[in-house]
N, C-alpha and C positions, 0 to 999 in steps of 0.2 A: 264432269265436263271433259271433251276429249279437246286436242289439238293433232291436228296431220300432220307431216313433216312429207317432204317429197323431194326425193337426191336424182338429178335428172341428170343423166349423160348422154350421147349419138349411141352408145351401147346397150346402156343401162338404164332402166328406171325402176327404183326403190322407195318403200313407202314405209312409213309407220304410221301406227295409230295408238299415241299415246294419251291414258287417262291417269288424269291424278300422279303425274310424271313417274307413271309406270308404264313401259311398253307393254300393250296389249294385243298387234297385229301386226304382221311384216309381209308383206309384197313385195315381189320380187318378179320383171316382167324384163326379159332381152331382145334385144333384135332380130338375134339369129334365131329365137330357140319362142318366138312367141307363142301362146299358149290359144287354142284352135276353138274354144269350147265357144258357141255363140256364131262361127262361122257356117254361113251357108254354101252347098258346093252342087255344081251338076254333078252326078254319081252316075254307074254306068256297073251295073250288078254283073259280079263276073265269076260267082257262083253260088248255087243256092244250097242247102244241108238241110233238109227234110228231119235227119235225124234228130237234129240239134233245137228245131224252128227258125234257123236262122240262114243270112246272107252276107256272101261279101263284098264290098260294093268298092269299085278305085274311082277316089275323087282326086287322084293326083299325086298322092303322098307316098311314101316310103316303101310303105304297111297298106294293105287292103283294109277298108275297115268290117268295122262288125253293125251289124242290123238285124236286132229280134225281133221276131212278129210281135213283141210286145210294145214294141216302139214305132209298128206301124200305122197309120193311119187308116182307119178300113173303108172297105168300097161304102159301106152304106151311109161314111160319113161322123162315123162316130169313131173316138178313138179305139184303135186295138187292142187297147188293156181295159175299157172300160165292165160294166155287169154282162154282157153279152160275149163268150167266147169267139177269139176273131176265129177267121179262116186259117185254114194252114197255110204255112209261108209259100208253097209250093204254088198255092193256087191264086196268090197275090201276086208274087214277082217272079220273073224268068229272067234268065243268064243273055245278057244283052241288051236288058231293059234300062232306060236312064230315067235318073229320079233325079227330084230335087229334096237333099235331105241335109241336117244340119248334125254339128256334133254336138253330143253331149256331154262329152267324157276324152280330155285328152288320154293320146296314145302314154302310157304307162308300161315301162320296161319291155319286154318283148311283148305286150297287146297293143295291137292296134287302136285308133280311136274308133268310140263307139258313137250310133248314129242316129238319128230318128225323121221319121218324114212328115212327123207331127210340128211343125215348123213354128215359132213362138219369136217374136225382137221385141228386146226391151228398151224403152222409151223412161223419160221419166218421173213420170207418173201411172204408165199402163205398159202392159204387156201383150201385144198382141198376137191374136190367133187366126190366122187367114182362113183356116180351113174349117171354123167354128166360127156357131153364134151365139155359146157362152158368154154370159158375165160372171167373170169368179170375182171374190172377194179378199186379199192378204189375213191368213189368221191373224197376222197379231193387231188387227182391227176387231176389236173387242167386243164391240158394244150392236147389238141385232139391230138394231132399231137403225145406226148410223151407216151398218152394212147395207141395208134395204134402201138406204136413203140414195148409200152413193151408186147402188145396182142401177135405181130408177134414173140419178141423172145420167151417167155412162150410155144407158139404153137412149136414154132419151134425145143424147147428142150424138148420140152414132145413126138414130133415123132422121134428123135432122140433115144430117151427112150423105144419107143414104138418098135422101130425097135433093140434094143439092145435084146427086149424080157424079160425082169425082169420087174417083176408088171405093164403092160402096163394098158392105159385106163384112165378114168377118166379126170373131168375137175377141174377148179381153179381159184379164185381170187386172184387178187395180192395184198396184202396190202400197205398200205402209205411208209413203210419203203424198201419196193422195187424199188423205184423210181429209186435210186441210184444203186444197186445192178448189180455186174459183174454177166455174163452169169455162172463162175463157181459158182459161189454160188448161184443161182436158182435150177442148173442143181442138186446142194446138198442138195437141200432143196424138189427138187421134187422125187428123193432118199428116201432122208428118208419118206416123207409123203408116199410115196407107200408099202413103209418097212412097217411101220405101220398099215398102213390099210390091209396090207396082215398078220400080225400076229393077228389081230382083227376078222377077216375072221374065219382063223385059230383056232381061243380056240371058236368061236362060235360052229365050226362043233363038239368040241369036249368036250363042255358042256352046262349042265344044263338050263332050265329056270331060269331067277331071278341070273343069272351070271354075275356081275360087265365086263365088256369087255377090257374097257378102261379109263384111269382114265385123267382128266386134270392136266395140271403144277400143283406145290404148290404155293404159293401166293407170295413168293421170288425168283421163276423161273420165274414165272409171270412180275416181275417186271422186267427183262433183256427183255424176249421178245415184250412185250405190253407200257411200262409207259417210257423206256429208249429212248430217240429221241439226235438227233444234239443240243439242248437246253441243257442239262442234262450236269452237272457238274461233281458232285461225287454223287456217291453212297454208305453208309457208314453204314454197318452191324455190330452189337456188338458181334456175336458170330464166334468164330475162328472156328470153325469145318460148319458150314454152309459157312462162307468167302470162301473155300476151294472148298465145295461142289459147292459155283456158280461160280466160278474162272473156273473150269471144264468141269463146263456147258455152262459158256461162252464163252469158247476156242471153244465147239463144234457145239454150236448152233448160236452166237450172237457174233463174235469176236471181233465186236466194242466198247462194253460193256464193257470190261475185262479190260481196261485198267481205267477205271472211278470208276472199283472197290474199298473201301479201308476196310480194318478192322478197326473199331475205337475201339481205348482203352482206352478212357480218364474217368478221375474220378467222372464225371457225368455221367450219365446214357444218350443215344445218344437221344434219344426224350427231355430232357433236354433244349439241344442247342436251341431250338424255343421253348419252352412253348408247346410241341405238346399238355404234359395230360392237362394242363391249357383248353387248345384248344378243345381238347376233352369235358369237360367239358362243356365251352359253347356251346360246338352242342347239347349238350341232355337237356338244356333250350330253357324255351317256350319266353324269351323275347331275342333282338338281339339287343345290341346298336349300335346305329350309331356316326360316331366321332363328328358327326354335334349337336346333342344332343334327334335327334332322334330316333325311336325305332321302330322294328319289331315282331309285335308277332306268331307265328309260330305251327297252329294246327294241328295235325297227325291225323286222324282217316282211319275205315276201308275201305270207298268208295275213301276218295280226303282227299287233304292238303290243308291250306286255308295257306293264308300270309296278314298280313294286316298292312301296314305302319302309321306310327303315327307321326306327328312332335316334342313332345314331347316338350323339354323346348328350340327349334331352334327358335331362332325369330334374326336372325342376317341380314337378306338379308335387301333388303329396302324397299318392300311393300310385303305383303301377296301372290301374286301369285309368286312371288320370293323365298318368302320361300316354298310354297310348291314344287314349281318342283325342285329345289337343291334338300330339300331331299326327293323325288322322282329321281332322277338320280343318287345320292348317294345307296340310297336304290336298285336300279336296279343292280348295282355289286355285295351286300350286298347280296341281294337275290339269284343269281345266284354263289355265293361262297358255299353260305348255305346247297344249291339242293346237289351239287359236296361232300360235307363235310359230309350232314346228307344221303346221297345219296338216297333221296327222291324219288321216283315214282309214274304211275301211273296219276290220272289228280289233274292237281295243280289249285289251282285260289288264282291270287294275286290283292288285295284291293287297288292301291297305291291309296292317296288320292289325291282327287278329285280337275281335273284341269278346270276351265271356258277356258282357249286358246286352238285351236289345234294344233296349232305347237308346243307345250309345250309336249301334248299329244305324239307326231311324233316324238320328240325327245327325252323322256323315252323310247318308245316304240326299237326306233336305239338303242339305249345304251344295253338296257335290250337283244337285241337279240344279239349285238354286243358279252356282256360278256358269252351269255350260247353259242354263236361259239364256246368257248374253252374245252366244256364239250366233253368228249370223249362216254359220253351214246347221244343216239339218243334223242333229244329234239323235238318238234312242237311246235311252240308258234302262237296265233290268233291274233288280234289286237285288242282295246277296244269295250266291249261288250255295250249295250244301259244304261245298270246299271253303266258302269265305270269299269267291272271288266278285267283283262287280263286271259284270260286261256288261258292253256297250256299242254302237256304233256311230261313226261321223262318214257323212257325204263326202264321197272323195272324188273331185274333178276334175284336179290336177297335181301334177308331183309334191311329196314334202318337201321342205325348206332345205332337208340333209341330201336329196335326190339333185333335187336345184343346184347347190353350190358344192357339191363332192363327187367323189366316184370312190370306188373301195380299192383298197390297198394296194399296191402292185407285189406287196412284199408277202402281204399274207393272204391276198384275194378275197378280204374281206372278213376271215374268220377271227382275227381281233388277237392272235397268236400264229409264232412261228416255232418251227422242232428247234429243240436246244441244239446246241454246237457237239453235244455230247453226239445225239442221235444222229446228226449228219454224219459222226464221223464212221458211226456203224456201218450206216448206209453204204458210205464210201467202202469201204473193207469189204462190205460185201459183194458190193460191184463189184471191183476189181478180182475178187476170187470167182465171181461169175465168168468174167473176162478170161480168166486165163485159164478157163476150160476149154473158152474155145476158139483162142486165136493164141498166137506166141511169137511176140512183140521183144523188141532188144529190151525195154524198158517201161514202166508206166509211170505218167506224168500225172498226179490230181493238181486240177487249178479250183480254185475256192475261195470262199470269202476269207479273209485275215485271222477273225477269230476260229475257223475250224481248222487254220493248217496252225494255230499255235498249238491248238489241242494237241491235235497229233506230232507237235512237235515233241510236247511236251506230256502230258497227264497221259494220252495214249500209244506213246512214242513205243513201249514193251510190245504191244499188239502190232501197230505196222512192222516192227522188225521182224517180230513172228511169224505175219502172215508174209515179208517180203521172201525170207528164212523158207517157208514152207512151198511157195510156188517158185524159186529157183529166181528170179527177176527181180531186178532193183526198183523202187518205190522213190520219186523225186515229189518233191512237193514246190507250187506255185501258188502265191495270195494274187487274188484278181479285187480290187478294189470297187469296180463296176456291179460284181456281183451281191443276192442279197445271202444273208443268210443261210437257206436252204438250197442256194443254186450250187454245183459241182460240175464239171467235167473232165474223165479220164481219156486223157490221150494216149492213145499207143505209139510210140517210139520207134 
């Protein structure tokens, strides 16, 4: 059984999804900085790369985005990625063309966001597809028989529709939460998605390039349509004037929702209850204990994420390939928490250590895929590589959790160390001998951080008299407290 928790400010809106009063998912959505993906835009292609298959297309933002022919929609109506190779880009769009196209993929570090004109709004119970007459079905709808069931009633309430004459057309996937769903509440749901897409239509004819069209849910609307299941307990908002606002929205959109709603008033603050900021906290560290006495260390960079498990001070099993796969099985949920929590993407490679059994092997591997089943981003996982490693990949849509709430060092720009005070002072010396080949100064000033003029006041004090000794000029020293470590500046006198 899960319960939500949802911390609402005019800034900020933060979510948790805690099961078995373990945080399992953190959301994190800002005012300034909201997150694009599900937005439709007039676009206005302002260059095309032949080379690449691809376009740039300015719907307004920063960044031009990106458009592959793979994500175009093609002339004959089918999509561009489908069994038929599309056209080339070339011969689809031109440099001054305006589309109506949506994003897929917020912009991430220096890439722009990525785009597609295969245009899709989620409703909830269905998803639709204007420019198709598909009925898809959600995989994790199991069963053939119930898939074919709810194919024919969808079909059946969309010609119904079709024959009423209001926003006819278009096709749709049913999501997980449809399973259950009476015929009138489809029939409401495919209502409103055509309402929509016909007022999207609508202000396109009648503006601008780089026109915003359509905007996705907020990240606490979000939470009624997408994270709320039969599981879900309560759902527990600290602010009365949003309580209000989804109480409303869930009457009209999610009526199963409304009643699991609660206002919380209590004298902690609702993230409190679980240790969410605790929690938080340990996602944006690079080590990860395990209860066992184990540890996980956890590297982010720009290509991949590494994960490498450690047994650390476990020595409890009763020979050595016992303690290692415990924690490796342990570590396998650990990890698969972590992904959901730090909401990692992109390709992963996880290290566990190294098992001589296979069946050892076989059974990490069950587990580890077992607990990322739960993950609600699309996951791949491989099975062990020659080296021992596990890769894998997670759907990545929008920034991790540590991109979200950090930025890298100002002191060490990221690289996680700085030069010792020894090595600055070298440096220094050696400027300054640079220097007085080819200027000739009454004097040279270094100003520097505290701990390199003590050095050289003292541990290297022999060398600066030497070199003052050798270039004929006096050597002064100044501590600048502002500065970091590695910063210096020699001023000539």
């Amino acid at each position: 059984m899960q319960d939500i928790l949802i911390n609402w400010t005019p800034q900020e809106t933060r979510v948790a999804v805690v099961e078995n009063g373990a945080v399992q998912e953190l959301h994190l959505e800002r005012a300034l900085e909201r997150g694009l993906v599900g937005n439709i835009y007039l676009g206005k292609v302002v260059r095309v790369l032949p080379g690449m298959q691809s376009a740039f297309v300015d719907i307004g933002l920063e960044r031009a985005a990106f458009l592959h022919v793979a994500d175009l929609f093609g002339a004959r109506g089918e999509p561009g990625n489908g069994n038929t190779p599309p056209l080339p880009i070339e011969k689809q769009v031109f440099e001054g063309q305006t589309l109506t196209v949506q994003v897929i993929k917020d912009p991430i570090g220096t890439k722009g966001a990525r785009l597609s004109t295969q245009i899709s709004i989620a409703g909830r119970l269905l998803v639709f597809l204007p420019q198709d007459r598909h009925i898809g079905i959600s995989q994790r709808i199991g069963s053939h028989e119930l898939r074919e069931q709810l194919r024919a009633r969808v079909q059946a309430l969309a010609s119904l529709a079709d024959a009423g004459g209001a926003q006819a057309g278009g096709g749709f996937i049913l999501r997980t939460n449809a399973e259950d769903a009476s015929d009138a509440e489809l029939a409401d749901d495919i209502a409103y998605l055509r309402k929509t897409w016909a007022a999207i239509r609508e202000r396109g004819f009648a503006q601008p390039p780089g026109t915003l069209l359509h905007q996705d849910l907020t990240l606490a609307e979000r939470v009624l349509r997408d994270l709320t299941n039969e599981h879900t307990q309560t759902i527990r908002i600290d602010s009365r004037l949003q309580y209000e606002h989804l109480v409303a929205f869930g009457r009209a959109y999610t009526p199963g929702a409304v009643d699991k709603l609660q206002h919380y008033q209590g004298e902690r603050p609702v993230f409190d209850l679980y240790n969410v900021d605790d929690e938080i906290a340990r996602a944006l560290a690079r080590r990860v204990d395990l209860k066992s006495g184990g540890y996980l260390i956890i590297d982010q960079t720009e290509a991949l994420t590494t994960v490498d498990v450690n047994t650390g001070g476990y020595v409890g099993a009763r020979n050595f390939d016992d303690t290692i796969f415990k924690t490796n099985l342990e570590a396998a949920g650990a990890i698969a928490r972590q992904l959901r929590l730090r909401n990692l993407g992109g390709i992963i490679i996880v290290d566990f250590i190294d098992m001589a059994r296979e069946e050892h092997q076989a059974a990490v591997l069950a587990e580890f895929r077992k607990q990322l089943a739960r993950d609600r981003t699309k996951v791949t996982v491989g099975g062990f590589t020659q080296l021992g490693l596990v890769e894998m990949t997670r759907k990545r849509t929008r920034e991790s959790l540590a991109h979200m709430l950090c930025e890298p060092c100002p002191t060490c720009d990221g690289r996680g160390q700085v030069k010792t005070a020894r090595s600055v002072c070298y440096d220094i010396l050696r400027e300054i001998l640079r220097e007085a080949r080819q200027f000739d100064p009454k004097e040279f000033r270094v100003v520097a951080h505290a701990t390199v003029v003590e050095m050289l006041l003292d541990e290297e004090s022999p060398h600066l008299a030497g070199l003052s000794e050798f270039i004929g000029k006096p050597i002064s020293l100044s501590a600048e407290p502002s500065m970091n470590p590695e910063q210096y500046d020699i001023v000539l006198m």
